[in-house]
TORKOL-4160 file (C-alpha; in steps of 0.2 Angstrom, whole numbers, padded with zeros to 4 digits, m for minus):
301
<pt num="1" X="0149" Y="0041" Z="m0019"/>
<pt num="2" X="0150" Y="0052" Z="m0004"/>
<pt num="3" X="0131" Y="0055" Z="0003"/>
<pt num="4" X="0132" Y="0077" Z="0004"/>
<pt num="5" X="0119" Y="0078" Z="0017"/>
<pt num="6" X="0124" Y="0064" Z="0028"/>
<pt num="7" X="0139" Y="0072" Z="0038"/>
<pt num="8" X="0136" Y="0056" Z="0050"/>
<pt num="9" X="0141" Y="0045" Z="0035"/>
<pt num="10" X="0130" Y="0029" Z="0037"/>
<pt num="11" X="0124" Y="0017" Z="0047"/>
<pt num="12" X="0122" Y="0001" Z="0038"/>
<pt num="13" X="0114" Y="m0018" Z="0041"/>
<pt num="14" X="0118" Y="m0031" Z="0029"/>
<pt num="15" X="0106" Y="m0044" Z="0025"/>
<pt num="16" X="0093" Y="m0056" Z="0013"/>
<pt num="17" X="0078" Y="m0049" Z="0023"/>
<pt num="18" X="0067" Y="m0061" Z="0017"/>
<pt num="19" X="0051" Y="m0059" Z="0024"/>
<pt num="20" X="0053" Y="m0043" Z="0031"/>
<pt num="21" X="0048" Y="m0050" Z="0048"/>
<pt num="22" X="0049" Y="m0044" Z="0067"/>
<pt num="23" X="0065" Y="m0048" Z="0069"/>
<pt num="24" X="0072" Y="m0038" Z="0053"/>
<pt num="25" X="0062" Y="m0024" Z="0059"/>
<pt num="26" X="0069" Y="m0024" Z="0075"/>
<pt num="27" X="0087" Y="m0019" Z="0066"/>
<pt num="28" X="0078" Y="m0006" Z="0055"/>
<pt num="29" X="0070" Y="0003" Z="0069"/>
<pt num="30" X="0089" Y="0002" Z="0078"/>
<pt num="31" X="0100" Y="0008" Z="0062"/>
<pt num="32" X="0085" Y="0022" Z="0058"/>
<pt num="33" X="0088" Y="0026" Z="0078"/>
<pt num="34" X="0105" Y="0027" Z="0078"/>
<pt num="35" X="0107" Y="0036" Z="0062"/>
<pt num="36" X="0096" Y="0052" Z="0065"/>
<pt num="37" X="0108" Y="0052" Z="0082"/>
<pt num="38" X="0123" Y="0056" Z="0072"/>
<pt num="39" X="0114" Y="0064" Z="0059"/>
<pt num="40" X="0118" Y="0050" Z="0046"/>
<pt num="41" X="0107" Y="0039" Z="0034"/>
<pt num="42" X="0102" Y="0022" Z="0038"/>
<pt num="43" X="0105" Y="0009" Z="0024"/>
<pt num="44" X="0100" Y="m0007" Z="0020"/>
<pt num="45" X="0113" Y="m0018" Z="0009"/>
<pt num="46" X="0103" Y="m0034" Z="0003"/>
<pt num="47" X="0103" Y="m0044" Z="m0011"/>
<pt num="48" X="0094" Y="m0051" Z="m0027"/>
<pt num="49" X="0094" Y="m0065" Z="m0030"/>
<pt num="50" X="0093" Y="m0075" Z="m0015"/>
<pt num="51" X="0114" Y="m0081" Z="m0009"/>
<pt num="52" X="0108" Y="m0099" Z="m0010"/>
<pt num="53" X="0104" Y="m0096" Z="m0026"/>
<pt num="54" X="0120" Y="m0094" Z="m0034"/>
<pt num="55" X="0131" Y="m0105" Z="m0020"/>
<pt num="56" X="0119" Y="m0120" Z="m0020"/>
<pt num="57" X="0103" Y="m0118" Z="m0029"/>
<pt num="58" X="0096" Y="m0134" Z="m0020"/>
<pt num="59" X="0097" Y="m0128" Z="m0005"/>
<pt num="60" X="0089" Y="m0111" Z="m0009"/>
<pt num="61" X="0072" Y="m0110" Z="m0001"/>
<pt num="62" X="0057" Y="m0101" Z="m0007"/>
<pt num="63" X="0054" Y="m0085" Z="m0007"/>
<pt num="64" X="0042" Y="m0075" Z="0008"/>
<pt num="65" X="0043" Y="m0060" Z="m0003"/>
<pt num="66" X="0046" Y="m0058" Z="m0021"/>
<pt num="67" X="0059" Y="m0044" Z="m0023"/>
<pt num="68" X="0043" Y="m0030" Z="m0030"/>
<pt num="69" X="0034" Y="m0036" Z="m0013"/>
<pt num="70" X="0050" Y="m0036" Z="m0002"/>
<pt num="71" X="0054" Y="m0017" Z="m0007"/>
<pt num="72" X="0033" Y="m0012" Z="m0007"/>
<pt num="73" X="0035" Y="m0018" Z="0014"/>
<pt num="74" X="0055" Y="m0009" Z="0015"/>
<pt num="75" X="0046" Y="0008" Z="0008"/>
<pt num="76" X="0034" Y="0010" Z="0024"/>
<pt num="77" X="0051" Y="0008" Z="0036"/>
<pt num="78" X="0061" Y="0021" Z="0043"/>
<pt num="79" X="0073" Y="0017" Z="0029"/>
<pt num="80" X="0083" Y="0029" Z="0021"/>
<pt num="81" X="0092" Y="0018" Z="0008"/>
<pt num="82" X="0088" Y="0003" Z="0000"/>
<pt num="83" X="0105" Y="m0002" Z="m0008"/>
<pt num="84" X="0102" Y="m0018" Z="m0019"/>
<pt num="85" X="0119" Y="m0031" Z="m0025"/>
<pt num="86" X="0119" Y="m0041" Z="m0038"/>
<pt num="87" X="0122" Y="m0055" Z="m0028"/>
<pt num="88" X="0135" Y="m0064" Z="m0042"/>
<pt num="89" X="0149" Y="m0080" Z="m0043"/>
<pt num="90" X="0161" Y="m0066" Z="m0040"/>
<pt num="91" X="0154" Y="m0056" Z="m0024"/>
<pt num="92" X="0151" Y="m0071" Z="m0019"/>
<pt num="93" X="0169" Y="m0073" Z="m0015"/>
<pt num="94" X="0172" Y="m0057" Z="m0006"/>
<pt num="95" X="0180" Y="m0063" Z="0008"/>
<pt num="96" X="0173" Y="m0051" Z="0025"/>
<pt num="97" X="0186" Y="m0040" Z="0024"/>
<pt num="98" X="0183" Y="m0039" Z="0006"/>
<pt num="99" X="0164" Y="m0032" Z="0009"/>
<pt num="100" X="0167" Y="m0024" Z="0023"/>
<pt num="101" X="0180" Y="m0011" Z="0012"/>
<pt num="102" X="0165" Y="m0012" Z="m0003"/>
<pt num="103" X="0154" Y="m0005" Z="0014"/>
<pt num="104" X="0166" Y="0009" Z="0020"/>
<pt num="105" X="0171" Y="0015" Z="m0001"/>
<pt num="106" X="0152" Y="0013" Z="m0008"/>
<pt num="107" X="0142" Y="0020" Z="0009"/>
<pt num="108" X="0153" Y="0029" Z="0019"/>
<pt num="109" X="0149" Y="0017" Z="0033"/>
<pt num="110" X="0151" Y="0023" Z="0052"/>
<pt num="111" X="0144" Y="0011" Z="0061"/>
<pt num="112" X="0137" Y="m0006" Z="0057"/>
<pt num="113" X="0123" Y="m0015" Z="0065"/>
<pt num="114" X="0118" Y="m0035" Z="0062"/>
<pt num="115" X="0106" Y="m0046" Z="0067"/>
<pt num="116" X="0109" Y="m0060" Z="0083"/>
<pt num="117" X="0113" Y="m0075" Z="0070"/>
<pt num="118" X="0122" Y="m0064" Z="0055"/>
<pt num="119" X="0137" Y="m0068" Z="0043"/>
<pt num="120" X="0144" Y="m0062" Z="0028"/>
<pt num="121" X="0158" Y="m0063" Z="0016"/>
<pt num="122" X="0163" Y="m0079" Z="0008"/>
<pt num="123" X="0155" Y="m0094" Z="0020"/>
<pt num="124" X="0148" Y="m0082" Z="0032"/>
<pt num="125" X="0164" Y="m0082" Z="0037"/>
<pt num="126" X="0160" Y="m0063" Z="0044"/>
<pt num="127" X="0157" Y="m0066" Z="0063"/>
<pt num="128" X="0153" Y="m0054" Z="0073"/>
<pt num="129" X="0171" Y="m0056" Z="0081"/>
<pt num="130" X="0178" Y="m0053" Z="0066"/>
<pt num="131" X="0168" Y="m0042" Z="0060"/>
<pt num="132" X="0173" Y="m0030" Z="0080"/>
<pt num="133" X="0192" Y="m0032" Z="0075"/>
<pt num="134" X="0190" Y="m0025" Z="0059"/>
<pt num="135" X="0180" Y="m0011" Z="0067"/>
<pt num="136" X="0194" Y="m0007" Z="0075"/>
<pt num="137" X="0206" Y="m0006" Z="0062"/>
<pt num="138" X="0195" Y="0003" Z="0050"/>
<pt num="139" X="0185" Y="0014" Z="0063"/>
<pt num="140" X="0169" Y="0008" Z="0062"/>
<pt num="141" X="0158" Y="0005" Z="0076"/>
<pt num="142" X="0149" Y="m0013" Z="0076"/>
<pt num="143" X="0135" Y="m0019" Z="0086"/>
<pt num="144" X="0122" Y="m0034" Z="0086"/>
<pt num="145" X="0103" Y="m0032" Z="0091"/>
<pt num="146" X="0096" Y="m0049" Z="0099"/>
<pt num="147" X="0086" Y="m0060" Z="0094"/>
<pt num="148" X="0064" Y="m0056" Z="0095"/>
<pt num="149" X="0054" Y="m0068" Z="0103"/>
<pt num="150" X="0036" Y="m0076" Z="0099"/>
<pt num="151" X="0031" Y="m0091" Z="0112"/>
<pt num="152" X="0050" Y="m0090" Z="0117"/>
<pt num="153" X="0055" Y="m0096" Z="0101"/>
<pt num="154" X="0068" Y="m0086" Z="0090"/>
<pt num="155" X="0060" Y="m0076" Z="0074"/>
<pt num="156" X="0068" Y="m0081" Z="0057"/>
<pt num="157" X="0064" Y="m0080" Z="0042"/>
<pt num="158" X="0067" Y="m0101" Z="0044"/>
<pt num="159" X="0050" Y="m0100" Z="0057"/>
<pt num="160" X="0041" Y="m0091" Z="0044"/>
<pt num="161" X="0043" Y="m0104" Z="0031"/>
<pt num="162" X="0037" Y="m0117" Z="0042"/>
<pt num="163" X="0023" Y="m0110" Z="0046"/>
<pt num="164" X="0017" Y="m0102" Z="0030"/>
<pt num="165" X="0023" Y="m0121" Z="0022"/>
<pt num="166" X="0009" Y="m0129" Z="0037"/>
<pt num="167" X="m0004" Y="m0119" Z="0035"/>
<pt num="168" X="m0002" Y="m0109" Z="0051"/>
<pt num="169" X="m0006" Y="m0093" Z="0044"/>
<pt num="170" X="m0012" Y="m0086" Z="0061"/>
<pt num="171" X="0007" Y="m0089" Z="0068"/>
<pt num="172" X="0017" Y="m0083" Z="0052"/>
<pt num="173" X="0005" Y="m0067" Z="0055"/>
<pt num="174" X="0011" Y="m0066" Z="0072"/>
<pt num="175" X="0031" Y="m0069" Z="0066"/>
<pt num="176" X="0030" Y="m0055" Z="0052"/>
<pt num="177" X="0020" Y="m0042" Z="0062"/>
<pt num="178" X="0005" Y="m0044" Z="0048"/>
<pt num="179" X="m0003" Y="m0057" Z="0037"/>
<pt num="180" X="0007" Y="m0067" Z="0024"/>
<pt num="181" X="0002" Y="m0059" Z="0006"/>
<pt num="182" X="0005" Y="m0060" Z="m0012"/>
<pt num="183" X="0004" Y="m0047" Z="m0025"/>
<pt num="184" X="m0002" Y="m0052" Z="m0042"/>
<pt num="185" X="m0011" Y="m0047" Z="m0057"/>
<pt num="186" X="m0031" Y="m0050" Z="m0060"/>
<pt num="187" X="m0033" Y="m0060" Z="m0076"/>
<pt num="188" X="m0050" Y="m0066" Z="m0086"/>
<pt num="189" X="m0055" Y="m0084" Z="m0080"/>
<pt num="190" X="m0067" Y="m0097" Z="m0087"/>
<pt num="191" X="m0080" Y="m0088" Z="m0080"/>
<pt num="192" X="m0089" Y="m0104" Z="m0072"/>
<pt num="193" X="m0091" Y="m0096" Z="m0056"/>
<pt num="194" X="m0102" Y="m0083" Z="m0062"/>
<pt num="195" X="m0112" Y="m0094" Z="m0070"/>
<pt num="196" X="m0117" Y="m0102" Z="m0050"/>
<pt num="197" X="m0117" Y="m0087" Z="m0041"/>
<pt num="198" X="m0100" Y="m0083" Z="m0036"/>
<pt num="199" X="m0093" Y="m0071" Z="m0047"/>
<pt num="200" X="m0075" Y="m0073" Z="m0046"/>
<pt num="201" X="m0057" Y="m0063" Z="m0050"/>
<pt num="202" X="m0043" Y="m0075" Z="m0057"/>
<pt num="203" X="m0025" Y="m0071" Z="m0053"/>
<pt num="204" X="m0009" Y="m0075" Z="m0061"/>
<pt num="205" X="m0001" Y="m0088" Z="m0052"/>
<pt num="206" X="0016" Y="m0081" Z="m0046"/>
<pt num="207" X="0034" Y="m0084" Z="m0049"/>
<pt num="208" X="0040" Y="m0101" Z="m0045"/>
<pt num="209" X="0051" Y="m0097" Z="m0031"/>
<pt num="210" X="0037" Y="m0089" Z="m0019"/>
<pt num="211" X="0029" Y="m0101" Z="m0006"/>
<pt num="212" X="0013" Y="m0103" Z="m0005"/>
<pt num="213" X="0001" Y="m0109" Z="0009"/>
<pt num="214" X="m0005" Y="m0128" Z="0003"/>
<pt num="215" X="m0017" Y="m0128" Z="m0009"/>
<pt num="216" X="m0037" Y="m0126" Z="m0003"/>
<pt num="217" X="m0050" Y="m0114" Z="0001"/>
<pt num="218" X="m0045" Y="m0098" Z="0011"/>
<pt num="219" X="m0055" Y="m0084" Z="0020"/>
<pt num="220" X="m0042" Y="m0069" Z="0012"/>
<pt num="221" X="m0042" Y="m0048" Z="0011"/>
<pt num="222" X="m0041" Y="m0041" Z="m0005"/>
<pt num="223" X="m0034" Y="m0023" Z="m0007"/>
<pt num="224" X="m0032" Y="m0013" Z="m0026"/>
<pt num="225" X="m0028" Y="0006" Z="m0028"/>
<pt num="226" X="m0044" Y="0011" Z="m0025"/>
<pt num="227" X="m0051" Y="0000" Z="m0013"/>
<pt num="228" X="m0051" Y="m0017" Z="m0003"/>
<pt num="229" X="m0064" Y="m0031" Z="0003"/>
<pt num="230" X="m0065" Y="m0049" Z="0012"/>
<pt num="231" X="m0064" Y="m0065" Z="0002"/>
<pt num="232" X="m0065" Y="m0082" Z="m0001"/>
<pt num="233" X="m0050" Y="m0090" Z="m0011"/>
<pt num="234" X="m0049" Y="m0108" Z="m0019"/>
<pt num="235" X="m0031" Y="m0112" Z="m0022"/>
<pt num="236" X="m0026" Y="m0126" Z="m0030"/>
<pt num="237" X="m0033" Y="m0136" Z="m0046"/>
<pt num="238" X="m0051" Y="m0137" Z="m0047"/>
<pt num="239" X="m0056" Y="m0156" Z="m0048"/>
<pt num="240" X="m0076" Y="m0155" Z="m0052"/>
<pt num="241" X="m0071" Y="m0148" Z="m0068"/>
<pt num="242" X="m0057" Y="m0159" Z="m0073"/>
<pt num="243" X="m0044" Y="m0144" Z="m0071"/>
<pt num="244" X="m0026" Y="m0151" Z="m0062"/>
<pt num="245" X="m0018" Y="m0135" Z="m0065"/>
<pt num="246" X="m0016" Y="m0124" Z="m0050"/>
<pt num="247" X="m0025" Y="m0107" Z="m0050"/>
<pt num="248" X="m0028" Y="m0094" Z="m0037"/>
<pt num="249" X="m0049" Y="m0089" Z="m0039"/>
<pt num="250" X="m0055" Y="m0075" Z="m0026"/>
<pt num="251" X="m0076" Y="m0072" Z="m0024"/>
<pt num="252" X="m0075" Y="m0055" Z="m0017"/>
<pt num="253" X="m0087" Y="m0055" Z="m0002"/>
<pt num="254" X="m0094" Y="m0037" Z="m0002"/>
<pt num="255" X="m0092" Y="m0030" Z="m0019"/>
<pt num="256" X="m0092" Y="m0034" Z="m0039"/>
<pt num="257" X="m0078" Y="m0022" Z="m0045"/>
<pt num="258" X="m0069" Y="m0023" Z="m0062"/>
<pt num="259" X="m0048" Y="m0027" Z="m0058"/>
<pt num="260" X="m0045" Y="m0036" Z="m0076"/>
<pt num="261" X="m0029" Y="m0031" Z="m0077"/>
<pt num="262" X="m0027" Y="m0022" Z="m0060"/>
<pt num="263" X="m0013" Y="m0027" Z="m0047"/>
<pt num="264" X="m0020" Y="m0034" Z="m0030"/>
<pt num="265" X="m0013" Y="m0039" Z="m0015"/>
<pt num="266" X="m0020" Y="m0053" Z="m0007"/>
<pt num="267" X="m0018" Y="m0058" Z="0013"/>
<pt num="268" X="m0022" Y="m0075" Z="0018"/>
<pt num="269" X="m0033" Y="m0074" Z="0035"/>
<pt num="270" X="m0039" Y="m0091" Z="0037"/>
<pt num="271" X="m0040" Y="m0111" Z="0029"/>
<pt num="272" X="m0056" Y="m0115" Z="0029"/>
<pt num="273" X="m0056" Y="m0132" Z="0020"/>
<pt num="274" X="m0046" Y="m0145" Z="0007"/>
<pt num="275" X="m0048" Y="m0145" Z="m0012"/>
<pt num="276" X="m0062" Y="m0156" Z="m0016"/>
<pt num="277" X="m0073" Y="m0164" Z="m0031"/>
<pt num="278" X="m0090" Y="m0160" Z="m0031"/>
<pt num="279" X="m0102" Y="m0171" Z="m0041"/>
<pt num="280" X="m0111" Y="m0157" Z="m0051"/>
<pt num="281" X="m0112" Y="m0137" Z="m0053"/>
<pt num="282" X="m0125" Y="m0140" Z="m0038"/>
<pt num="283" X="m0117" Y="m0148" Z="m0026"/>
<pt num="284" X="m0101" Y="m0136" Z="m0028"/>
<pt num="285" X="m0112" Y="m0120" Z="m0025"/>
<pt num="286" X="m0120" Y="m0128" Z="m0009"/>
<pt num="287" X="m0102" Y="m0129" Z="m0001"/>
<pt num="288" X="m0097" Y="m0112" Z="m0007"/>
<pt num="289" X="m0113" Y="m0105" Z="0002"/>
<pt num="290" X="m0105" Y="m0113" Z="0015"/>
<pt num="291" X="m0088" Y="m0106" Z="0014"/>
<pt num="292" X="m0096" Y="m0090" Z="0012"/>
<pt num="293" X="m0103" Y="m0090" Z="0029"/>
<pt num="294" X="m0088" Y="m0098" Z="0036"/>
<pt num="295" X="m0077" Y="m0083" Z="0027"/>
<pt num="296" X="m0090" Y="m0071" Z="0034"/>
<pt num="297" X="m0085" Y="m0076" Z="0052"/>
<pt num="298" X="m0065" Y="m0079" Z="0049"/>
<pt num="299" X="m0066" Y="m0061" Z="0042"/>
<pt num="300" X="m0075" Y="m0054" Z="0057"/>
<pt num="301" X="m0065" Y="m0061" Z="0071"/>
């Protein structure tokens, strides 16, 4: 429906957004620009689930950002709309011309900005040559922002995975603009690391689709609704007690704070070792008084 205090209309990107990375805040910072020029509001069109998803399951990759933690990261843009598609067989089908009037009808688009390496419509089809004529015909105003560069490389969401997938947390940090993180829920645990020393939270592991760092023991920060604090996370199964299945367990450096049941983000800063087993409760508490002091200093740098 027509937008009553956007005279300008809209200007619109198109796009998964996974990751919400440097690159994809390049285009936001360009449509918020161009928009309060012409008095219009910027939009973003994305999708949920992932394309790939439907067109080619196998070939859909894991997630940077679950769609809660993709939209908590769009809300501290310059955004004005956050328009969501079901991303369905049938849309999948649009042909560009085909989007391109769902655009103009739904959003009132003036001008439409996409990223170096965009395509949409049926097989990505939707070129930015294409995408020009049909400006033309249509009167729209198209344009393309380039490419960001870290170490002279292209920033995708594609780089991110790789290095998130590594280990390279420092480099995916630089890539997105701020540390790789995962929202979740505080649960009860076993309650063993209380019992050494380390008093622990316990997190639910997340949805299947979002990629996680390989498993081991991380230096993280922790935030909540009413505070935050530097940690050390084990990530992966716990072998010294016989445990193979995966869990997220966070000893809280500089505070004992009850988050049963809260939500917490949690941003990886550092590995600092692999998974191991540990001959007795002993021996594992020497080595977390170890990771302590070395999550201590990875916190500090």
């Amino acid at each position: 429906m027509p937008l009553p205090d956007a005279p300008g209309g809209t200007v619109v990107t198109v796009g998964t957004f996974d990751g919400v990375h440097l690159g994809h805040h390049k285009v936001l910072e360009e449509i918020a620009r161009r928009a309060r020029k012409v008095r219009a509001r910027s939009v973003l069109v994305t999708f949920e689930p992932h394309p790939l998803s439907v067109v080619n399951p196998q070939a859909a990759p894991p997630l940077l950002t679950l769609p809660e933690e993709r939209r908590e990261i769009l809300a501290q843009s310059e955004l004005d709309i956050l328009a969501v598609l079901a991303f369905t067989p049938a849309l999948s089908q649009y042909s560009p011309e085909q989007f391109v009037q769902l655009l103009l009808q739904r959003f009132r688009m003036r001008q439409l900005v996409i990223g170096y390496d965009h395509g949409f419509g049926r097989g990505r089809a939707g070129d930015v040559e294409l995408l020009r004529r049909l400006g033309k015909q249509l009167d729209f105003a198209v344009d393309v922002v380039s490419a960001v560069k870290v170490d002279g490389r292209a920033v995708s969401s594609t780089a991110v995975r790789r290095a998130v997938a590594g280990g390279d947390l420092r480099l995916a940090g630089r890539l997105l603009g701020r540390r790789y993180s995962l929202s979740s829920e505080v649960v009860r645990g076993a309650g063993r690391g209380h019992a050494i020393g380390y008093r622990t939270i316990n997190l639910v592991v997340p949805d299947a689709r979002k990629l996680i760092p390989p498993q081991g023991v991380y230096a993280v920060w922790v935030e909540w609704a009413t505070g935050s604090s530097g940690g050390m996370m084990h990530q992966g199964p716990r072998p010294t007690f016989g445990d193979t299945q995966r869990s997220l367990e966070i000893h809280l450096l500089d505070t004992e704070v009850d988050l049963y049941g809260a939500q917490v983000k949690v941003s990886w800063v550092s590995r600092l070792r692999d998974v191991r087993r540990f001959d007795s409760a002993e021996a594992l508490k020497a080595q977390l008084d170890k990771d302590f002091r070395a999550a201590r200093a990875a916190l500090t740098q």
